[in-house]
VOKE-905451 format. One record per residue (C-alpha): y, z, x. Coordinates in steps of 0.25 Angstrom, whole numbers, plus 5000, padded with zeros to 4 digits. Each point is the difference from the previous one (the first is absolute). Layout:
YZX...
//
This chain:
492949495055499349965014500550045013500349925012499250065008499050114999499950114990500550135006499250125001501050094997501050024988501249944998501450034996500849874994501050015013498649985007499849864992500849885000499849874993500049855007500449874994499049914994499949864994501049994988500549904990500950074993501449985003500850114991499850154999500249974985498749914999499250165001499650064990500050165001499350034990499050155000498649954998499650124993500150044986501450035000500249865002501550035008500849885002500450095014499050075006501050135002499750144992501150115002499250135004499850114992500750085006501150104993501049955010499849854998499549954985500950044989500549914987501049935008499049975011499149964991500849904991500649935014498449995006499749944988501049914995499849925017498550014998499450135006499850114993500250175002499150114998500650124992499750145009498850094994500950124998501049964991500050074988499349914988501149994991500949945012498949925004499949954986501549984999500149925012498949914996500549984986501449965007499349905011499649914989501349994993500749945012500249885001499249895009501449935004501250095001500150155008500350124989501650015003500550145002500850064987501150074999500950034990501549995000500350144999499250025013500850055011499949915016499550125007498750004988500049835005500350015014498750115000499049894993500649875005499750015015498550004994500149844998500249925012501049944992500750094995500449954986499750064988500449994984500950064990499550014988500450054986499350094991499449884994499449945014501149904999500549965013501250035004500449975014499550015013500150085013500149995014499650135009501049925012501050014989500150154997499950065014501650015001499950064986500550144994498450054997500450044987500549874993499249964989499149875005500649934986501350005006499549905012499149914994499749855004500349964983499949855004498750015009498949905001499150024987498849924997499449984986498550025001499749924988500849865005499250005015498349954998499650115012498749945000500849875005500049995016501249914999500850094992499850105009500749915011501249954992500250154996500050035013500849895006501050034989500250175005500149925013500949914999500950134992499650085011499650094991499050125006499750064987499849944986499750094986498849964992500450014985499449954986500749924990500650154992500650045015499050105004499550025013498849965004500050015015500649945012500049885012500349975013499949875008498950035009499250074989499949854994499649975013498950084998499749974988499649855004499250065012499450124994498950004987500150114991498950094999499850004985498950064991499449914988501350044992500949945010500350165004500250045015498950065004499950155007498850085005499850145000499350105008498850134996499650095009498650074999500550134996500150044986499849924989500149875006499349934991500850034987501249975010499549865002499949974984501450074997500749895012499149894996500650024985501250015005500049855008499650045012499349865006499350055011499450145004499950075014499050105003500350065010500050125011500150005016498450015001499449914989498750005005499650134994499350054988501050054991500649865002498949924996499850094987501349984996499949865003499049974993500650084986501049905002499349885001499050044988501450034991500049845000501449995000500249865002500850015014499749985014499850115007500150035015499450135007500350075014500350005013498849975007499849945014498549955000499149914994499250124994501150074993500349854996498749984992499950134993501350014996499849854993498650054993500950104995500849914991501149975012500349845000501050015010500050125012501150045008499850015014500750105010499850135005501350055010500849865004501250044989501250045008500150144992498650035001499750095011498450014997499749935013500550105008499650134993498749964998499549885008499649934988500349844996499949875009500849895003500349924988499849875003498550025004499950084986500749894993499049895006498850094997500450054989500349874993498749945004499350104995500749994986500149845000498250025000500150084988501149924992501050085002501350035008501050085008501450045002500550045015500850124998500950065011500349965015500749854997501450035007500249844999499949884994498949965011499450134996499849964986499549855004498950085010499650084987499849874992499349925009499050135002499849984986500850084992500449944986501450095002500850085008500550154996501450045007500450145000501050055010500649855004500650024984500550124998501349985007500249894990501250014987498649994991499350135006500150124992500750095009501550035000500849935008500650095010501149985013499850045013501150065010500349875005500049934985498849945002499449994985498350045000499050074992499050105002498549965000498850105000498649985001498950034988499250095009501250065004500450164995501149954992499149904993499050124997501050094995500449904991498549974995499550154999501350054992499250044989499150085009500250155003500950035010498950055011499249874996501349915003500250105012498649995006499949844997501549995008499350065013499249855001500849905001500049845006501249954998501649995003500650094990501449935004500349865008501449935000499849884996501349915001500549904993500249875008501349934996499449875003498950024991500250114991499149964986498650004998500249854998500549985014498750055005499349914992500849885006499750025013498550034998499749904992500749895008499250065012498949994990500149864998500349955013498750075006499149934987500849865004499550035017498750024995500049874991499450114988500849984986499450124993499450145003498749965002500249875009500850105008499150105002498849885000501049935013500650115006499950015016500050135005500450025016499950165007501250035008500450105010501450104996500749905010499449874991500850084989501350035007499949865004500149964985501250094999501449944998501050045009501350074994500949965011500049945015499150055009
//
């Protein structure tokens, strides 16, 4: 990354930057390739947060199966965790885990869980797992909420055979999807040959399929990553998630550059686990090259830019990420090593400013928590407007949560400090209500920013990259415009 003219003296937040055009021969955002240069090797550079309102088993199956990959919160119970983990590698890379239901489920129990997929489709199945029928949320609506679902199944619905389709065939892909095309069909069952269900398609999640790699482990198995704290026994933590297929460990508490993290740290690193493991949050090139002598081969960096995180404002602490991610990432690049930007991208520009500063990925909190794949329960406003509630991991929900097995005046002295929204309404946007969504529109910003700087992979991008300072009237320039002025 260069800029155009001269360094600033000051730091910079990513609406202070902006990138200019250079020399390019590619002519398609397809010749780009995304892929994380760091240890995780993601085929998208994009990790879901650790947050307790943002990464959870579905979350973590859809990040994975387009590429990116989701970081499981610290202060979920083991057992869950392990659960979780175990169930992420049984999905599969192709096809979405279709919602059950039996047929002596009544519309009221559907309606409840159907509204949680932008499509609102789900399976019936027996007590076998054989498939049944289909149904349609649109279709139950004018429906006594007490009818049994098997009495208004789709029993002639669009059913796939995953043993006669080669899913490694890119062609195949397209005439199966030109097939549910040209039947209009929005919603296909995926079966074997006994009739069991498997799982389920759409037509744009073929789409995805030929745009979008799998994150895979060596076994062909989605791949999740999981998060320690430096409390407790955090090392016996690591080798418990590790057994149980976690790919990827996170280390991490809001001021990693600390003692207590670096022993903690480096009791992980000496278990030799046989994963990656990322460290943090940092903001500086110091707390950078002790957290990597630690053990750390990737450090996240960011210290207040999250849109729950109020530590800024309580404390004064942090800096603008875009100057942490540039010096940060230099820092680590000297030593072999690398660094995920956590918090602050509010856009796709945001995440291309993060990439070309260096970063080998991208961790997105808040910006998916109002997705159908975030944990939270989907609730409805007074005006019908869907959403979910988000929370920040500083905040005194998130404590209460972590300390529960503390003593009540422990908990209680520990709720006093907080740094963190305990509650924001996160809406669901109709236009754009799945993770996946997000992931569209990111990554085609993404690309098209890699094709203007004539960069076909990570490190051309961040080697290319022209950097411009603007003024907040340079970045309302950039704005769109929602109507006439």
């Amino acid at each position: 990354m260069r800029f155009i003219s001269h360094q600033p003296e000051h730091d910079l937040t990513y609406s202070d930057v902006f990138l200019v055009p250079n020399s390019s021969s590619l002519t398609s955002r397809f010749d780009v390739d995304l892929t994380s240069t760091d240890p995780t090797g993601s085929p998208t550079p994009i990790v879901a947060a650790n947050m307790t309102a943002v990464s959870g088993r579905r979350m973590a199956e859809t990040m994975a199966r387009r590429g990116g990959l989701a970081v499981l919160p610290q202060d979920i119970p083991l057992t869950a965790a392990e659960d979780t983990i175990r169930w992420v590698k049984s999905r599969d890379r192709i096809f979405e885990s279709a919602l059950r239901f039996s047929p002596e489920d009544t519309v009221l129990s559907a309606l409840h869980v159907l509204g949680k997929r932008a499509h609102g489709f789900g399976a019936v199945v027996d007590g076998s797992g054989s498939l049944v029928g289909v149904i349609d949320a649109a279709n139950l609506r004018d429906v006594d909420r007490f009818t049994a679902v098997g009495e208004l199944t789709e029993t002639s619905p669009q059913v796939i055979r995953a043993d006669e389709i080669d899913w490694a065939d890119a062609h195949a892909l397209e005439s199966l999807f030109e097939t549910m095309n040209d039947a209009r069909t929005s919603y296909a069952a995926v079966v074997d040959d006994a009739g069991q269900l498997l799982g389920a398609l759409t037509p744009k999640s073929l789409l995805r399929s030929s745009i979008y790699t799998p994150n895979l482990d060596a076994d062909g198995n989605l791949r999740i990553a999981a998060a320690i704290g430096v409390n407790g026994n955090a090392a016996q933590r690591a080798e418990a998630l590790v057994a149980a297929g976690a790919d990827v460990l996170v280390v991490d508490t809001a001021h990693g550059h600390q003692a207590k993290m670096l022993d903690v740290l480096t009791a992980v690193a000496d278990a030799d686990l046989g994963v990656p493991i990322v460290a943090g949050n940092v903001v500086t090139a110091d707390g950078v090259r002790d957290l990597v002598s630690a053990g750390a081969q990737i450090v996240k960096v960011g210290v207040g830019p999250g849109a729950m995180c109020t530590t800024r404002m309580m404390t004064a602490v942090g800096r603008p990420q875009f100057s942490a991610v540039a010096e940060c990432a230099a820092a680590a690049a000297e030593l072999g090593a690398h660094v995920w930007a956590d918090g602050g991208v509010r856009y796709p520009r945001d995440v291309a400013l993060a990439l070309a500063a260096g970063a080998s990925q991208v961790m997105i909190g808040s910006w998916f928590a109002g997705t159908h794949e975030s944990p939270g329960d989907l609730l409805v406003d007074g005006e019908g407007r869907r959403y979910k509630e988000s929370f920040g991991m500083a905040s005194a929900r998130a404590v209460a949560n972590r300390t529960r097995t503390e003593s009540a005046f422990s908990r209680a002295r520990k709720g006093l400090f907080e740094e963190g929204i305990s509650s924001s309404t996160m809406y669901i946007d109709p236009a754009s209500p799945g993770v996946e969504d997000l992931l569209d529109s990111i990554t085609s910003g993404v690309r098209s920013s890699f094709t203007y700087a004539g960069a076909q992979s990570l490190t051309e991008f961040a080697e290319r990259a022209s950097v411009g300072v603007q003024s907040a009237a340079g970045y309302e320039e950039g704005r769109p415009l929602a109507g006439s002025w």
